[in-house]
C-alpha positions in Angstrom: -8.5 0.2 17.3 -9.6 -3.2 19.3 -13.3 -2.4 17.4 -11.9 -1.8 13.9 -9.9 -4.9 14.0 -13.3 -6.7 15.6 -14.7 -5.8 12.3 -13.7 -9.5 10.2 -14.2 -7.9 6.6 -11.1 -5.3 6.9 -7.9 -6.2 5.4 -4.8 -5.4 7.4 -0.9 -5.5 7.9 1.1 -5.2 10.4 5.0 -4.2 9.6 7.9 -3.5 11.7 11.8 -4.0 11.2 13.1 -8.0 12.5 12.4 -8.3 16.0 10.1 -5.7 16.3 7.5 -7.4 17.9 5.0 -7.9 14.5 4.3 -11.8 15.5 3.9 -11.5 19.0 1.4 -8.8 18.1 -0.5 -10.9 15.4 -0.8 -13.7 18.1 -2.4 -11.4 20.8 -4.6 -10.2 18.4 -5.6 -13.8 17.0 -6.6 -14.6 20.5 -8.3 -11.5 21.4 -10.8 -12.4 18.4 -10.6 -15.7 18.9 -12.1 -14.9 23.2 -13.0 -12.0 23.0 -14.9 -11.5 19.8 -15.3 -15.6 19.0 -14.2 -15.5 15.4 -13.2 -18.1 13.6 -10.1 -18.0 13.2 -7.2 -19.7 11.0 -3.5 -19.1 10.2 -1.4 -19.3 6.6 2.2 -19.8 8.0 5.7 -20.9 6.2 7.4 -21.4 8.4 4.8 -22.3 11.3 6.0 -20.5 14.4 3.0 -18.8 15.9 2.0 -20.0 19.6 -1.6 -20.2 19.8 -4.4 -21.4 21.6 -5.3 -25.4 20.4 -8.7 -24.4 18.8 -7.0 -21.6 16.1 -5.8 -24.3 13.0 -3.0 -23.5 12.1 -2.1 -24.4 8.2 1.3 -25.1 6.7 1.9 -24.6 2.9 0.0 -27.7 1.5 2.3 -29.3 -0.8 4.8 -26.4 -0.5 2.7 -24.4 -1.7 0.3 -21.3 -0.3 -2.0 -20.8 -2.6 -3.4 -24.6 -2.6 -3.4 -23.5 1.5 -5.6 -20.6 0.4 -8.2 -23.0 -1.3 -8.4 -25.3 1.7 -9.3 -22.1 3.8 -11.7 -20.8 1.8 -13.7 -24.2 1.9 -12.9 -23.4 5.8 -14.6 -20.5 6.0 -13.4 -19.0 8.8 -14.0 -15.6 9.9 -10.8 -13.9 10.1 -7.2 -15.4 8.9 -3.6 -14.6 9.9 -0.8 -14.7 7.1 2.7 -14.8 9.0 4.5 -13.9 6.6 4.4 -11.8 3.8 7.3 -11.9 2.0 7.2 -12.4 -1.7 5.5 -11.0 -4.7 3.7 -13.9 -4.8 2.8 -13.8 -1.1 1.2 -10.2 -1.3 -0.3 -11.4 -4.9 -2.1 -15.1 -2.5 -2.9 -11.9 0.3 -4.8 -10.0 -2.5 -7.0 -13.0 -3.7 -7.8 -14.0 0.0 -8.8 -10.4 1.0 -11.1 -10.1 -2.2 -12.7 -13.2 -1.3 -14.4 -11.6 1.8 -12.7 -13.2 4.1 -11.0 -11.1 7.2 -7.1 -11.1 6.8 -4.1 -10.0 8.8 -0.7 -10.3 7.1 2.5 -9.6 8.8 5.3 -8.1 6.9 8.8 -6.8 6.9 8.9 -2.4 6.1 11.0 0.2 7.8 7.6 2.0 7.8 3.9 1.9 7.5 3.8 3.3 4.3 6.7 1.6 2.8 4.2 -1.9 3.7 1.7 0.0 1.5 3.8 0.7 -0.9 4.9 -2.6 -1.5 1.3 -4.0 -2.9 2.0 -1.5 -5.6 2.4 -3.6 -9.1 1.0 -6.9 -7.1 -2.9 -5.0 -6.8 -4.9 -2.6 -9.2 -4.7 0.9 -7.9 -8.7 0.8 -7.5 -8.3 -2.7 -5.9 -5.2 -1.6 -3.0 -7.7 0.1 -0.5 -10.6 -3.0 -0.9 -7.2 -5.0 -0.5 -5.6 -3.0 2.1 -7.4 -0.6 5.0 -5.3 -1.2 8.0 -1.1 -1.1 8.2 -0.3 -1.5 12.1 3.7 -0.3 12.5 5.6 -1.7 15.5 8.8 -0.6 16.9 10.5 -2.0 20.0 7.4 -4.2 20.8 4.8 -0.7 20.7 2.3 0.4 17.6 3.9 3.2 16.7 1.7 4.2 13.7 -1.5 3.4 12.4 -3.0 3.8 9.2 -6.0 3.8 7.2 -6.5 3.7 3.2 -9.3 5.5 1.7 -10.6 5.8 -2.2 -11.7 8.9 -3.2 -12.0 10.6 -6.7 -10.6 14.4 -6.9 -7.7 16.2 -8.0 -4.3 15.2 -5.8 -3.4 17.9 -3.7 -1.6 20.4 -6.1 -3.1 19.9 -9.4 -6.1 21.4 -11.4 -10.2 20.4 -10.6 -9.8 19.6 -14.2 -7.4 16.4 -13.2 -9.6 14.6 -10.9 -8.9 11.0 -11.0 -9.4 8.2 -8.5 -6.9 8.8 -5.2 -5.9 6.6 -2.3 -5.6 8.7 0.2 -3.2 7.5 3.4 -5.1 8.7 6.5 -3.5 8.6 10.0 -5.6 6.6 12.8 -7.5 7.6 15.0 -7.7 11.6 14.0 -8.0 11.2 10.3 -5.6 13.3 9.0 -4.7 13.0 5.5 -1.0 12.2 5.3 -0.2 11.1 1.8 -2.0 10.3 -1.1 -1.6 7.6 -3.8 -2.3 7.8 -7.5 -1.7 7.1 -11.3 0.1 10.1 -12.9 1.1 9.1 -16.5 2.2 5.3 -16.1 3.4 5.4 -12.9 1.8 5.1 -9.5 2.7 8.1 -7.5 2.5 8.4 -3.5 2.8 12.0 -2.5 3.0 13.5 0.7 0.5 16.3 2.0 0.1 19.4 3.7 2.6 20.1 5.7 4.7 16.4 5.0 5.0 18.2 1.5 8.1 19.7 0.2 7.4 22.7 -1.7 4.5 20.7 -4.2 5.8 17.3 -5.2 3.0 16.7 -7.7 5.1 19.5 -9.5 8.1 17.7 -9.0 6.5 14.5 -10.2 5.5 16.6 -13.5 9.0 17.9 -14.0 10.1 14.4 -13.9 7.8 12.9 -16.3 7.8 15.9 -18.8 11.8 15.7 -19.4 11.2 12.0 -19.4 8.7 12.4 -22.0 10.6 15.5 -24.0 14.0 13.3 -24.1 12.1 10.0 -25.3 10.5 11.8 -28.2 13.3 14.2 -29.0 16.1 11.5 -28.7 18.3 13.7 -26.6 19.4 13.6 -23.1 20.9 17.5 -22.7 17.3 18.7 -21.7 16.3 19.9 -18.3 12.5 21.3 -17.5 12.3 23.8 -14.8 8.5 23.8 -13.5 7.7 27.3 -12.1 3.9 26.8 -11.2 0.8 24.6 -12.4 0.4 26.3 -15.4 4.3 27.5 -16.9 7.5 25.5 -17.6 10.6 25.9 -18.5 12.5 23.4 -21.3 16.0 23.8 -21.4 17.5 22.5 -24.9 20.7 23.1 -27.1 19.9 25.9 -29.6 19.7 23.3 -32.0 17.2 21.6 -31.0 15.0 24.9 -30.1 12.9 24.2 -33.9 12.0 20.4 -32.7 10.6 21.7 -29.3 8.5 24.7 -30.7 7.5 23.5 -33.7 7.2 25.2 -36.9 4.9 28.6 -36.8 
């Protein structure tokens, strides 16, 4: 773990719950690159409250404002920045434009999980963009890492679907073994995060499709007594009033 976060081109959160332990972590971690690996290294903080060694500049908002700090980093250039904290859209939407700049960031934000942190860049970052944006989520509990994950882009069909629907996929990999836990996707207009193998419950790219298909049906049809029961990849049942059998079938 110590060499993946050595590497300054990665992208990387760490989340926990209050008091956790996330900014004692980002600060050890500062000043292991900072001795250890002799990065250059810089802070984005509102409010500042990291304590760090003299040499690591740390940067308020400039003018209340984190994006004109961004730009005064960037003429910087250091090797690695730390963003304590995460918080709003607007923060995660300042943590995209860093990251794709090249430069090496750590952000610490408030999730209940790992995957909820990765979750939250959805709607902020371009599906394609999250894992370029993203590779890394640290989770602390209780002052320990409790989880570590990695973000992959792949192209192939989500676990449960036809070859046929192969389609770029972020897939949520567990650290250091590289299991596949979940995996991330568009399906329709929505960005879908599914669990896999055996984190599934009974094929939630099914459930996903039921969802979206009685969505669809009641939007075009204009009524909302219509359920759809999806028995496998390939049959489905639509529940309608007898009335409304004609509109679903069609005429012929």
């Amino acid at each position: 773990l110590l060499k993946r976060l050595a590497d300054h081109h990665r992208g990387v959160f760490i989340s926990g719950r209050p008091g956790s332990g996330k900014t004692t972590l980002a600060q050890a971690i500062a000043e292991h690159l900072d001795e250890e690996i002799g990065a250059m290294v810089k802070t984005m903080e509102a409010p500042r409250d990291l304590q760090l060694l003299p040499r690591i500049t740390q940067y308020a908002p400039l003018e209340g404002d984190l994006e004109k700090t961004a730009e005064i980093i960037f003429l910087v250039r250091p090797d690695f920045v730390i963003f304590d904290e995460v918080r709003r859209a607007r923060d995660f939407e300042i943590f995209a434009d860093v990251r794709l700049a090249g430069v090496g960031l750590l952000g610490v934000t408030h999730a209940n999980s790992a995957l909820e942190a990765i979750q939250r860049l959805i709607g902020k970052v371009e599906l394609g963009l999250v894992p370029q944006v993203l590779d890394t989520v640290l989770h602390v509990e209780k002052g320990e890492i409790s989880q570590v994950l990695e973000l992959r882009m792949t192209v192939k069909p989500p676990s449960g679907m036809q070859e046929e629907l192969a389609r770029p996929v972020v897939e949520i990999v567990r650290f250091p073994d590289g299991k596949v836990l979940f995996e991330m996707f568009a399906f329709g207009s929505e960005i879908a995060v599914v669990p896999v193998g055996d984190k599934a419950n009974k094929s939630p790219v099914l459930k996903m499709a039921r969802i979206e298909m009685t969505k669809s049906l009641r939007d075009y049809l204009a009524i909302s007594a219509l359920e759809v029961d999806i028995q496998s990849e390939r049959n489905a049942t639509i529940y309608v009033p007898d009335s409304m059998i004609g509109s679903v079938v069609g005429q012929g």
